[in-house]
C-alpha positions in Angstrom: 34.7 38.1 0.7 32.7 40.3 -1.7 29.0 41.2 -1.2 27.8 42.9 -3.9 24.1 44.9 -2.9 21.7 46.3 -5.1 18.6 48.8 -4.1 15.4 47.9 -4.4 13.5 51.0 -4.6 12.0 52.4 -7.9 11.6 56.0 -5.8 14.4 57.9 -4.7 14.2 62.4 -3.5 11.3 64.0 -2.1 10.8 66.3 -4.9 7.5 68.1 -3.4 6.4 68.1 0.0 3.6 70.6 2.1 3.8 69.5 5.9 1.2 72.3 6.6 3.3 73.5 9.3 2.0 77.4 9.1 -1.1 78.3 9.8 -3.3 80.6 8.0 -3.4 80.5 4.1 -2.3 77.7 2.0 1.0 77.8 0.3 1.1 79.8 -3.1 4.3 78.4 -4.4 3.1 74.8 -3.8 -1.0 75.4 -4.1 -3.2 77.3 -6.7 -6.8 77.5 -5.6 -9.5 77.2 -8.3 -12.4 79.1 -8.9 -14.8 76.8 -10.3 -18.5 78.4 -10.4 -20.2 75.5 -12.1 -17.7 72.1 -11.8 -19.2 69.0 -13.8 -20.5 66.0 -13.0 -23.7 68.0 -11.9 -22.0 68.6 -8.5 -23.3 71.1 -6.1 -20.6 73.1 -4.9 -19.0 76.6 -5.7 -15.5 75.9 -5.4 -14.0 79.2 -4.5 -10.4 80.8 -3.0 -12.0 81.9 0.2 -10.0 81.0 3.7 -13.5 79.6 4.4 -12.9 76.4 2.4 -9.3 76.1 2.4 -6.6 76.5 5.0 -4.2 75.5 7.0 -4.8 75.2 11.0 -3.3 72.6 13.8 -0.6 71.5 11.7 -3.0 69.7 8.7 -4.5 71.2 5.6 -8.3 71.4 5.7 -10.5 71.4 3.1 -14.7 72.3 3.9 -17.6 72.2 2.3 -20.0 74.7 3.7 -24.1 74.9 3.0 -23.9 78.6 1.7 -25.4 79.9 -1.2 -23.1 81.5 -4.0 -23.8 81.9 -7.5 -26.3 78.9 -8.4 -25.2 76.6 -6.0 -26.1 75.7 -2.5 -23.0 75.1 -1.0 -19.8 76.1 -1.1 -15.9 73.9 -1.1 -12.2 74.0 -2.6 -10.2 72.5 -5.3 -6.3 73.0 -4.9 -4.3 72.3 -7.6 -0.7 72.2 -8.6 -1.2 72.8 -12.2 0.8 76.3 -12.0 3.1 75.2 -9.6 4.4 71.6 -9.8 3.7 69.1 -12.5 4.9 65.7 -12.8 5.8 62.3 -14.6 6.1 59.3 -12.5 6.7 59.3 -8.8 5.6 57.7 -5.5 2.7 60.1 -4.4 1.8 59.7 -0.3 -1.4 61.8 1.1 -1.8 61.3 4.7 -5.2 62.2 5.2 -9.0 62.2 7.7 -12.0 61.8 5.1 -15.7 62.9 5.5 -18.6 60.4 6.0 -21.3 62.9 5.5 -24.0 61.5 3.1 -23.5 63.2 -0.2 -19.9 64.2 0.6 -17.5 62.9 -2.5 -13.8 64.0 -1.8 -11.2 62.9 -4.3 -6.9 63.3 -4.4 -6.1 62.9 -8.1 -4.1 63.4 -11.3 -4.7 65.0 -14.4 -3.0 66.1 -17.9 -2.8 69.1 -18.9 -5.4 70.5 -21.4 -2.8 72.0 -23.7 -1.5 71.3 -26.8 -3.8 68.8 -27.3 -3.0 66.0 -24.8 -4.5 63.0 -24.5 -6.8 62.7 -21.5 -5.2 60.8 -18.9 -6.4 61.0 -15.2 -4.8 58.8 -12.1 -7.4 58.7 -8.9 -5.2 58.2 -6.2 -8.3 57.8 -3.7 -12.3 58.7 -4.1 -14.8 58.1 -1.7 -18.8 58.9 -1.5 -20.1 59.7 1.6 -23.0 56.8 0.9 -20.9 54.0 1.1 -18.5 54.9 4.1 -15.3 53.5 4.7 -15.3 52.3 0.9 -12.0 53.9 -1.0 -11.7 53.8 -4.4 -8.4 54.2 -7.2 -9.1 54.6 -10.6 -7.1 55.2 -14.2 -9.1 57.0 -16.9 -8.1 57.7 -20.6 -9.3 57.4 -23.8 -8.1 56.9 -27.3 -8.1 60.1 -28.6 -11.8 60.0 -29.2 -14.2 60.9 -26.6 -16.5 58.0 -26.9 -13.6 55.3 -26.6 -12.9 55.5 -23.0 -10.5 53.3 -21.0 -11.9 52.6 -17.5 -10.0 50.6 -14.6 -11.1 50.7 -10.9 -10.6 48.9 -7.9 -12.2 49.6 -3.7 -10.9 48.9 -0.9 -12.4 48.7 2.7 -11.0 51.0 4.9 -11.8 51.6 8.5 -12.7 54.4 10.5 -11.8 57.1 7.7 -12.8 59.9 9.6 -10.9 59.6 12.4 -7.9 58.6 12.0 -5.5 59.1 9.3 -4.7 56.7 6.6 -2.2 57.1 3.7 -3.3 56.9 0.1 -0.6 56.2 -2.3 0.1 55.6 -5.9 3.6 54.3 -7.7 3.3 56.0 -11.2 6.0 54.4 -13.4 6.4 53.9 -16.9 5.5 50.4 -16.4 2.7 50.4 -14.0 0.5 52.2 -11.9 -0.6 51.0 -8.2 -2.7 52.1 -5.7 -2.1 51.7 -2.2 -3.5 52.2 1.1 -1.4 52.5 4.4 1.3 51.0 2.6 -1.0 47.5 1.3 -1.2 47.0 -2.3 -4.8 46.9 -3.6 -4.9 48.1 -7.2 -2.1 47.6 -9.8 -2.3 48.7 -13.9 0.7 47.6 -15.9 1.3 49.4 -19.2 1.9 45.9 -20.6 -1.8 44.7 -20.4 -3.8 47.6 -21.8 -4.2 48.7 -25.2 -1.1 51.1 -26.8 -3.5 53.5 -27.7 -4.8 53.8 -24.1 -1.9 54.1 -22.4 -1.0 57.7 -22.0 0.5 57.9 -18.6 3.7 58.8 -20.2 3.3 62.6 -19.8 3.5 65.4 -17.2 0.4 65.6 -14.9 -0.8 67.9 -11.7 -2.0 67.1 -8.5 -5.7 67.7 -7.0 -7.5 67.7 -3.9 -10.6 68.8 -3.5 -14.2 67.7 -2.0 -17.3 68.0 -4.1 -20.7 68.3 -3.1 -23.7 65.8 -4.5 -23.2 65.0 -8.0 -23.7 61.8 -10.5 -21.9 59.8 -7.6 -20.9 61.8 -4.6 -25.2 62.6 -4.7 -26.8 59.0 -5.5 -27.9 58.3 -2.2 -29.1 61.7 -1.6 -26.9 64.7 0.2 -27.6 65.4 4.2 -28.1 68.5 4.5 -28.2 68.8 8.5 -24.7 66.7 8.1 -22.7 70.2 7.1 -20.0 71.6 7.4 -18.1 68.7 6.2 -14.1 68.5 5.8 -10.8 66.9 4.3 -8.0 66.8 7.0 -4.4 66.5 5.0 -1.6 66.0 7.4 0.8 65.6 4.6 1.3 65.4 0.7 4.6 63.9 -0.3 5.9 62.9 -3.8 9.4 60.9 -4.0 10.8 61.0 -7.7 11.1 58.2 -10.0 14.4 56.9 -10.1 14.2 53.7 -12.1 14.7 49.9 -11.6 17.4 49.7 -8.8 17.8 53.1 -8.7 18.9 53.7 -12.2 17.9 56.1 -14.1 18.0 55.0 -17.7 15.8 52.8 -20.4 14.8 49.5 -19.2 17.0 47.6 -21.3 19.8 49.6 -20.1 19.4 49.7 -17.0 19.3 45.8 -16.7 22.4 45.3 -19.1 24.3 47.6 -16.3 23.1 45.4 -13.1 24.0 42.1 -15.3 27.2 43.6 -16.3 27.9 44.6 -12.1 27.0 40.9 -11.3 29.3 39.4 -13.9 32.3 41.2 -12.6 30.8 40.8 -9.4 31.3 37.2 -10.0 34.3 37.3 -11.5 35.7 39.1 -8.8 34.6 36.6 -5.8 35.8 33.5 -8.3 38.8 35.0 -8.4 38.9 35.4 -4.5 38.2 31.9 -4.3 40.9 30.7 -6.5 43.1 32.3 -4.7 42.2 31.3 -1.3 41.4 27.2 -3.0 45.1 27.5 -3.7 46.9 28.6 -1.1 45.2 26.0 0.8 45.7 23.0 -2.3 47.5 20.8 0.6 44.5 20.7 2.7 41.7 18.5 2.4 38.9 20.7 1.4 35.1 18.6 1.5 32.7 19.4 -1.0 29.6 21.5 -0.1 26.3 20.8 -0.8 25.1 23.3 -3.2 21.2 24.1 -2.5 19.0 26.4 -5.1 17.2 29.0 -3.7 14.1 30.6 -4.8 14.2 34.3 -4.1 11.0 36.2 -3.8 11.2 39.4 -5.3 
């Protein structure tokens, strides 16, 4: 008898992974940390390198917005990157993760292009949330079409509970197909390359990771910002990205890759009729009854 088995996953190697296991500093061959005076969005952090706003204690990464003046601003956070480190195309991305509630609070784990050789913007939101609608998680795909006034938008929220206390995994699967957005696992947002314009699609290129927590701003500051509700922090347990390693685990175009699995099942086929022949005639003297042949729907 010959079972033939194919994989299901699209994702194969972790290819980039910070456990925060040390304490102290973040990692600087995994982490760069920006210095961002006056970040957009009319936010109303400082986003600096100090060990204040970024580091790693009690086995997670941690992430605080202080009240503290510096510069023009009022309070003070971090925005780590991987944009000198790590960049990537496709990939499952997991962030295990404790988000703040604070009124005004708006921490965000995202993707982003490059702004080099003139790019097209493309930016993945693998999970936003303001601190004026708690519990409320968000994933988002941003691009345009090469003009800044032709914007592609597509956004979907999720309820989540207890966000601040106890950790939840935010995900995305980034293929050249689709892009989906997950929580603990549970599918809630999916974007496939299929049903969007050509021109908007730019998800085909190498992007960085981000995580950082703003202060205020056009969203994070609609309701107002507490300002009694500070110091206010992101609690990373883990970041983990698994590489993409295509339909069934081949890595190859799409066409390809299915002529190969059809090809496997034909001599796959060929090979257990060939078994059965054998067997149906060794046993020709017997009486063999016919089986009932059923079809089967398989849910894929």
């Amino acid at each position: 008898m010959f079972i033939l088995s194919l994989a299901a996953s699209e994702f194969g190697s972790l290819i980039f992974s910070d456990n925060f296991t040390q304490s102290g500093q973040i990692d600087p061959q995994l982490w760069s940390n920006r210095v961002v005076p006056n970040p957009p969005n009319a936010e109303k952090q400082y986003y600096t390198d100090s060990d204040l706003n970024a580091f790693v204690s009690d086995n997670s990464l941690h992430i605080k917005a202080i009240k503290q003046t510096l510069g023009t601003k009022e309070y003070t956070s971090a925005k780590l990157t991987t944009q000198n480190t790590k960049l990537f195309k496709y990939g499952k991305f997991d962030i295990i993760a404790k988000l703040p509630i604070g009124l005004g609070t708006w921490p965000a784990f995202w993707l982003f292009s490059p702004e080099v050789n003139n790019n097209p913007y493309a930016e993945i939101d693998i999970m936003e949330s303001v601190g004026a609608d708690p519990n409320e998680i968000w994933f988002s795909v941003h691009s345009n079409s090469g003009s800044e006034d032709k914007k592609e938008h597509h956004t979907a929220g999720i309820n989540a509970s207890d966000i601040n206390n106890v950790f939840h995994t935010y995900s995305i699967q980034w293929t050249p197909e689709y892009i989906k957005g997950l929580v603990d696992e549970k599918l809630y947002f999916q974007l496939n390359k299929k049903d969007i314009e050509k021109q908007y699609w730019h998800f085909d290129q190498e992007m960085f990771l981000i995580l950082n927590l703003a202060v205020g701003g056009s969203w994070g500051g609609y309701a107002g910002i507490c300002t009694d509700c500070f110091p206010q922090e992101i609690i990373v347990k883990s970041v983990n990205v698994y590489e993409y390693v295509g339909v069934n685990g081949l890595k190859m175009g799409g066409k390809i890759a299915i002529g190969v699995v059809v090809g496997v099942i034909i001599i796959a086929g060929v090979i257990v009729g060939a078994a059965m022949y054998v067997k149906h005639t060794k046993n020709k003297k017997k009486s063999i009854p016919k089986q009932k042949m059923t079809k089967t729907n398989h849910l894929i």
